[in-house]
C-alpha angles and dihedrals in degrees: 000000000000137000101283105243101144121029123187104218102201098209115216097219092186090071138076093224126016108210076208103076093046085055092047098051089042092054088040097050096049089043107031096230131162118245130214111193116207133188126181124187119147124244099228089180091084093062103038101042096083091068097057103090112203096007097123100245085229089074084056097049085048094054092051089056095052097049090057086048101062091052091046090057087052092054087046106061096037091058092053081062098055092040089052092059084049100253116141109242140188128183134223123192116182127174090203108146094232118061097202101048086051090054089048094050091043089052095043086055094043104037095210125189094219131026112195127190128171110235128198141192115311126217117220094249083047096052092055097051115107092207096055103117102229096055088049099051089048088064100035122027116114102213129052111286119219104192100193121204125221111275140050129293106257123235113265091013122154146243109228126186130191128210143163107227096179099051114143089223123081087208087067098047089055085055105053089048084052083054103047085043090052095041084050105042089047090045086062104041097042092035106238126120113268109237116192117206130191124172130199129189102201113227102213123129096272084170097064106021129185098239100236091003101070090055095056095046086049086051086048090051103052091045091063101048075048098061098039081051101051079040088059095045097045092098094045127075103232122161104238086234091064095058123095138193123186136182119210138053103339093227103065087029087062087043103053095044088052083056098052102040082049088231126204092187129032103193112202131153141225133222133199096251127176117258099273089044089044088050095050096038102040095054086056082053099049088051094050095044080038095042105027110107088213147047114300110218107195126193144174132230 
């Protein structure tokens, strides 16, 4: 992840108050980054006028104008917030039909180090729509992608990051060392401690055990996740105490330690996987950006 010197704010027009926006001057003042503010919501009116007879095609052209208008008047006076802390701002409206797409092209022309959206709640049918914009985002967006929940950042929260130290691909392995540069470089930066979190789930025959036996090959187990994971760390300066180490279902394990470090950013990564991989992986990642109390930063290798 680079130094953040320019963030694209994508501003959520439809509500009163976009967390976003709280997340993105906050950023902005503690870095000194440029932002660049950016709103999409299609103009339906070019595509439907023809169908109006009689109806004079100046009203329509009217109409048009005074659509842009409204969301210029949004970006303005946003941007007379962020001008106002001292932070250099620029604005971007587009009327494209996909959200998503729109975000992605925006962030290919301006090459931002930081794209931030605000996310909500998701229903179950949403979830499962391909065309839902989080989950897209999540896949495609070029840049790092800072989803902000609604609330403040607390005082003395943390920075945790999660990797999988013992992953088969190499792929894997570069991206976790992209993640605990990024969650070190941003503790710094933003002034919070870097955690560092791995789960494991051991796969032994809890249904028939070994007396004595089945003890001994969990403490094995979790000997060996320990040592990848101090391996991974040798080269990061990480306080012990930051480390953690969890047995159980990765999902309410990362919960619950985001919970308990009182956490403002959670960092984990995505990979291309193939369409089972992508099936298995991207409904963990649904739970944890569902289910996490705090911002999910997610990045690529």
């Amino acid at each position: 992840m680079n130094d953040l010197k320019t963030l694209l704010l994508v501003v959520d027009p439809t509500v009163e108050h976009d967390p976003a926006s709280d997340r993105c001057l906050e950023i902005a003042r503690m870095t000194q980054a440029e932002v660049i503010l950016f709103v999409n919501n299609e103009n339906t009116l070019t595509e439907r006028s023809y169908i109006y007879e009689g109806v004079d095609g100046a009203f329509f052209e009217n109409q048009r104008k005074l659509f842009e208008e409204h969301y210029q008047k949004i970006l303005g006076e946003l941007q007379e917030r962020f001008q106002a802390a001292g932070i250099k701002v620029s604005s971007r409206f587009k009327e494209q039909h996909h959200l998503a797409e729109s975000i992605i092209k925006e962030a290919e022309a301006s090459s931002p180090d930081l794209v931030i959206k605000s996310t909500h709640h998701h229903s179950t049918l949403e979830r499962s729509l391909l065309s839902n914009t989080d989950w897209r985002l999540i896949r495609k967006c070029p840049a790092p992608l800072l989803m902000v929940k609604p609330g403040e950042w607390q005082a003395g929260g943390n920075i945790v990051t999660a990797v999988d130290p013992l992953h088969s691909k190499a792929e894997q392995t570069r991206l976790d060392h992209v993640l605990l540069q990024a969650g070190e470089k941003l503790a710094a930066k933003l002034n919070m401690q870097h955690c560092v979190f791995h789960s494991y789930y051991p796969f032994v025959s809890t249904l028939f055990p070994l007396g004595g036996q089945t003890r001994e090959h969990l403490d094995r187990i979790r000997e060996h996740h320990e040592s990848k994971l101090m391996e991974l760390l040798s080269d990061y300066d990480v306080d012990r105490a930051n480390i953690e180490l969890s047995e159980g279902d990765l999902v309410p394990c990362l919960i619950k330690y985001l919970k308990a470090q009182q956490a403002n950013l959670l960092v984990i990564g995505a990979l291309s996987r193939n369409v089972l991989e992508r099936a298995i992986v991207g409904n963990t990642a649904e739970r944890i950006l569902e289910d996490s109390p705090c911002d999910v930063l997610v990045l690529k290798s």
